[in-house]
Every structure is written in structure tokens, then in C-alpha cells.
C-alpha positions in Angstrom: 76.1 -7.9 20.0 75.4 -4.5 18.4 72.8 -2.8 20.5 74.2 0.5 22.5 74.7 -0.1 26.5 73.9 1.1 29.8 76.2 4.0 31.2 78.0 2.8 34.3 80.4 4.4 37.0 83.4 2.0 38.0 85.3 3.8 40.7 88.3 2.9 43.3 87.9 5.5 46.4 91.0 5.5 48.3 91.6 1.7 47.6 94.7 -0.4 49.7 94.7 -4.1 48.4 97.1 -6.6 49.6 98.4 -10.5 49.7 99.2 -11.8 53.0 99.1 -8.7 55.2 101.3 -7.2 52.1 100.2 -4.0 50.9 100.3 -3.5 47.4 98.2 -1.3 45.7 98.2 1.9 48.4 94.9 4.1 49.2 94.6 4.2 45.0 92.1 6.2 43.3 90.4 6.0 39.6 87.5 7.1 37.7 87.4 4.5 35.0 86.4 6.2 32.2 83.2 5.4 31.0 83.1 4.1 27.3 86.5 4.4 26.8 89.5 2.4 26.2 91.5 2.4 29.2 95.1 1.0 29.1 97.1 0.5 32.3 101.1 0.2 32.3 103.7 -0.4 34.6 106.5 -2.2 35.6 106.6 -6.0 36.9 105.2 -5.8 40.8 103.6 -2.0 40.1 100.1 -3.3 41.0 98.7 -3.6 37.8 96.8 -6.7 37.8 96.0 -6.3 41.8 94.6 -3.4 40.5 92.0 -5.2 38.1 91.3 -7.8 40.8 89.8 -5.0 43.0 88.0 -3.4 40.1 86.2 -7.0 39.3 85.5 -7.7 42.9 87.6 -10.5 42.4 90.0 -9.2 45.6 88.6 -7.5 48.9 90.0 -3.7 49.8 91.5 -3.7 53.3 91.0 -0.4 53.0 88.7 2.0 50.9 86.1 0.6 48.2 85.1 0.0 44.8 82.1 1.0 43.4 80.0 0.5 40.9 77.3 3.2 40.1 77.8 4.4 43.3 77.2 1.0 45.6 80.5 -0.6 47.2 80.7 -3.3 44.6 81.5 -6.0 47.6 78.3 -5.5 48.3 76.3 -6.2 45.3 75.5 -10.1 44.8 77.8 -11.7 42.3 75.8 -12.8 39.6 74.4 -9.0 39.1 78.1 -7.6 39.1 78.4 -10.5 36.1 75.9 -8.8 33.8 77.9 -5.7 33.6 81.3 -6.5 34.5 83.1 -9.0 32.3 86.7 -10.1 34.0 89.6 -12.0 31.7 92.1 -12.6 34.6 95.5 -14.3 34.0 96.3 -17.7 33.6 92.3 -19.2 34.1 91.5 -22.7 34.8 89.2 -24.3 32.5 87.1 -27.7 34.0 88.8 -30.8 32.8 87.3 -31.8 29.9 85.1 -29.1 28.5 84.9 -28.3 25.0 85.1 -24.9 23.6 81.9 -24.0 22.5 80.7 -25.2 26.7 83.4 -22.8 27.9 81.8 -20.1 25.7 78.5 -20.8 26.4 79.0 -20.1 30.7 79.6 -16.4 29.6 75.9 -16.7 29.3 75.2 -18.1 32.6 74.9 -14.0 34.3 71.6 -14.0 32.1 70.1 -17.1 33.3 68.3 -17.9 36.3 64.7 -19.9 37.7 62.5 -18.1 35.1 65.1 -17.0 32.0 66.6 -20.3 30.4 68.8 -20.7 27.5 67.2 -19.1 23.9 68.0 -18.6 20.6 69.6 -15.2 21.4 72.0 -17.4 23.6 73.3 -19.0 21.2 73.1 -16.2 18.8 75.6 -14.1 21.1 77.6 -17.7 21.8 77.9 -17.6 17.3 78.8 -14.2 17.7 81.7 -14.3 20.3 83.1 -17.5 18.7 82.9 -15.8 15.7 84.9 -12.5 16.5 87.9 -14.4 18.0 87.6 -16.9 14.7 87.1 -20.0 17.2 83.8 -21.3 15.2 86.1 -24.0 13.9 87.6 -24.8 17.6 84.0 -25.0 18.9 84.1 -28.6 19.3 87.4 -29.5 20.6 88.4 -29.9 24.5 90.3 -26.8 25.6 93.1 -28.5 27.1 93.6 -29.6 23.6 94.9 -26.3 22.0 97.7 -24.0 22.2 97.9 -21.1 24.3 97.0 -19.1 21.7 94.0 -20.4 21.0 93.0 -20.8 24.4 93.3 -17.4 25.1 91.2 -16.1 22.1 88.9 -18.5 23.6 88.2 -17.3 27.3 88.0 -14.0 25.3 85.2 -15.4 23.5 83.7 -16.8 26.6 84.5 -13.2 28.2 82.4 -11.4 25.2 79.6 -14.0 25.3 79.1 -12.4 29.0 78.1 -9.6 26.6 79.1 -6.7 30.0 78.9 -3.4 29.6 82.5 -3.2 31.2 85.3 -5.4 30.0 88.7 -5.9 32.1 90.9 -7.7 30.8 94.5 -8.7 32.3 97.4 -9.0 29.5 94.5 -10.3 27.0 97.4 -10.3 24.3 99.5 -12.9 26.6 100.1 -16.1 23.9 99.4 -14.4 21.2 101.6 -13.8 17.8 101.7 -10.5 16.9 98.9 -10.5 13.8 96.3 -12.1 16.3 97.1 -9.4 19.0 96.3 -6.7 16.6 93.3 -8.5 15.8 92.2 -9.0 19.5 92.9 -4.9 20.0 91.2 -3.9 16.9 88.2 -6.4 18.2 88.2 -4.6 21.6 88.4 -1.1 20.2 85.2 -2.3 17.7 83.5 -2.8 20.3 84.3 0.5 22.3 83.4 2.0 19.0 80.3 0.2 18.4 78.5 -0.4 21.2 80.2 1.8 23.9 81.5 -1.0 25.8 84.3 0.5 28.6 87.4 -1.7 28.1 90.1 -1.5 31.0 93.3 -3.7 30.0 96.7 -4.3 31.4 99.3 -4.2 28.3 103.2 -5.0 28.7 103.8 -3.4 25.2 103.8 0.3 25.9 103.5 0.6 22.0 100.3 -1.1 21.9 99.4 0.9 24.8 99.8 4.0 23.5 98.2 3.0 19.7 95.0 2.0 21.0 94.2 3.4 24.1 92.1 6.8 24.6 93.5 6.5 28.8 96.9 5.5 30.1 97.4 4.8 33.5 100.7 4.2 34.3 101.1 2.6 38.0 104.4 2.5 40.0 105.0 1.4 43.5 101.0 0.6 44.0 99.8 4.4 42.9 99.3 5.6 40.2 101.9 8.2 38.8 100.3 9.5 35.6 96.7 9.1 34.1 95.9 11.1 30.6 96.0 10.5 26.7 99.0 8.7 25.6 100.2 12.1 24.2 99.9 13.9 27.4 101.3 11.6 29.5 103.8 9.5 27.6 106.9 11.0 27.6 111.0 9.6 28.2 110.7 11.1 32.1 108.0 9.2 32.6 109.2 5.5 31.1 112.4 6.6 33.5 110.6 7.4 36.6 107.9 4.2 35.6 110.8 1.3 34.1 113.7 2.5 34.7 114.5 2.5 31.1 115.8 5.1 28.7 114.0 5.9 25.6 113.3 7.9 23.1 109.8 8.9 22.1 109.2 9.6 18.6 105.7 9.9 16.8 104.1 6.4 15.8 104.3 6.7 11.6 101.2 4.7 11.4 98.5 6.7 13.4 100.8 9.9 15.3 100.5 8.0 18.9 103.8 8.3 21.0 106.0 5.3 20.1 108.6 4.5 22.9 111.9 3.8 21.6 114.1 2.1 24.0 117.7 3.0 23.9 120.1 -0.4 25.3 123.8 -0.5 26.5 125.3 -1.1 22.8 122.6 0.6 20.7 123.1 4.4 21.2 122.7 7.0 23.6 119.8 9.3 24.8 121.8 12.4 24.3 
């Protein structure tokens, strides 16, 4: 998984996406920068993840489209979108039953088809993805076997096994302890380094955020309210106007990236 890939456009033109007949992410849209580590923020019901459904083609615009290199992406068949776009949602389901290394192995299944079956490369990139989520050792074990943490690292293997040129990925760092998600960000930021992969992520920790991605979009109410560096756009206004929370934002002593400092009923004020 260290050859350079393809350029691609992902874009949302003046997106509405909805549940029910329920608007929630309204006439939205975004550039996702190619290449680049995009990270988007927001408070509970802001539209984050709906967000990442419409950019996977996993949920239909009632109004506007998504497009990928320039082609409504609703329109492309499925298993084509597959080769370039990668999609960790929340929460999957994995078939009763399967063991690890199988679950890893259907990331492969974009690249097969009638006259391309399974090679050694297969299972080189399988090796690979098992290996960068250290889930070699799990490879043999039913899924429904192990903790959440380990399942997620896993449909993150699986996920990077699909070897896409675009990665989205909704709160990849859900079930993890805090050692493993600084491992899974300084994976995904490897591979943004590395091999240009575009990774688009929904976060919770607007610390995290801020450290590792080179976007932000924050999203409130179903638009999106700011979109920039961390250091442009980060600011105690903003977490306000985004979370209704007060905070204080400092410098991040480890790399200089805006650190959000949350300031509670019994543990100071902002003034």
C-alpha cells in the first residue's frame, strides 16, 4: 500500500439530505479537499454523519448532488464508486460467523470481478491492512468474538484493504482507548502523507480535530458554519456559536494547533 494515487474531485453541490421527509443537512456545499486530511465537527444532530452518508452514496440527495470527478456519484455503478471511495460508517454489521481475516479480505472484493480473481497482491494488501491496525494476531478469530475495540480497528483494516483513494470515515476512534486512537490518527495521517490518500473523518474530540487535521469543517443546524485550518477557524466564538460551550483556546504545547479548553460551572470563568 505505498504506491502514489489517482487525483479525484469529491464535491456536494447544493446538497438537502433527509430521514423521513426530515430535512437535515440543508442545500450544503463542499469541496473536499483533495489529498488532505479533512476533519468535520459539530454538535450532536448538526448533520455530521448525514453528511458522510451523502458523500459515500450511501444516502440519496432530495435535492442537489454529489459528485465524483465531475459525474453525479448516484449515477456511477457501485462497485466502481468502491475502488476509490472507501466508507467506515457507524456501528456496521458484520455476517454472523465470519472471522477477521474474511471480514478483511471483502475490502478486496471492488478489485475482483469475471476476469480478475484473488492474487498474491490480495493478500499482500489483506497482510498489510491487518498489519497497520496490529489485527495479524486477531486474523483467525470470529468478529463477534472481540471487544469493540478490536472490532473497530478491524472494519478499519477491512476499510484500508479496499485500498480507495478517498477514505471517510464516521467517529473511526469510537471504542477505542486513548493510545490506540492516536495510533489510528497517526495511521490515517501516514497514509495522507504517504500515498496521498484524501481522508474525511467525523471526530467528537475537537482536540484531536484540531491536532491532526489540515481542514475543519464545523457543521451546525445542517450547514456548514466554518471551513479552514484549525488555526483560522477555531476560535471560543465559534465552539459558542457551534456547542454552546465556553472555552478557552490556548496553543496545543505539543505541535502549536488550537487546543479547546472548556470552562464548566465550578471550574472558572471565561473572563
Amino acid at each position: 500500500m505505498n504506491e502514489k494515487l489517482k487525483r479525484h474531485e469529491l464535491r456536494a453541490h447544493t446538497v438537502t439530505l433527509s430521514y423521513d421527509g426530515r430535512d437535515v443537512v440543508h442545500e450544503l456545499s463542499l469541496l473536499v479537499p483533495d489529498a488532505r486530511v479533512t476533519v468535520i465537527v459539530g454538535a450532536n444532530a448538526s448533520g455530521k454523519s448525514t453528511l458522510l452518508r451523502g458523500l459515500a452514496r450511501l444516502l440519496r440527495p432530495t435535492h442537489g448532488i454529489v459528485t465524483l470527478d465531475g459525474i453525479d456519484i448516484q449515477k456511477l455503478p457501485a462497485k466502481e464508486v468502491a475502488k476509490v471511495v472507501g466508507i467506515l460508517p457507524q456501528s456496521p454489521l458484520a455476517p454472523e460467523g465470519i472471522t477477521v481475516g474474511d471480514l478483511v479480505g471483502r475490502g478486496r472484493y471492488p478489485h475482483q470481478g469475471w476476469f480478475r480473481q484473488w492474487t498474491t497482491r490480495d493478500d499482500t494488501i489483506v497482510g498489510e491492512a491487518l498489519a497497520a491496525t496490529s489485527t495479524e494476531a486477531l486474523a483467525g478469530r470470529r468478529v463477534e468474538e472481540l471487544s469493540g475495540g478490536q472490532r473497530q480497528r478491524v472494519w478499519i483494516a477491512m476499510a484500508l484493504a479496499q485500498n480507495p483513494d478517498i477514505l471517510l470515515l464516521d467517529e473511526p476512534t469510537t471504542f477505542l482507548d486513548v493510545a490506540h486512537q492516536i495510533e489510528l490518527l497517526d495511521l490515517l495521517t501516514g497514509l495522507n502523507r504517504s500515498r496521498g490518500t484524501t481522508v474525511v473523518m467525523v471526530l467528537h474530540d475537537l482536540n484531536m480535530a484540531a491536532r491532526y487535521a489540515d481542514e475543519l469543517v464545523v457543521m451546525a443546524g445542517g450547514r456548514v458554519i466554518a471551513h479552514g485550518s484549525p488555526g483560522s477557524v477555531l476560535t471560543a466564538e465559534l465552539v459558542r456559536r457551534a456547542f454552546a460551550l465556553e472555552a478557552r483556546i490556548i496553543a496545543d504545547p505539543v505541535c502549536g494547533s488550537p487546543m479547546v479548553v472548556p470552562v464548566g460551572k465550578f471550574h472558572g470563568t471565561t473572563t
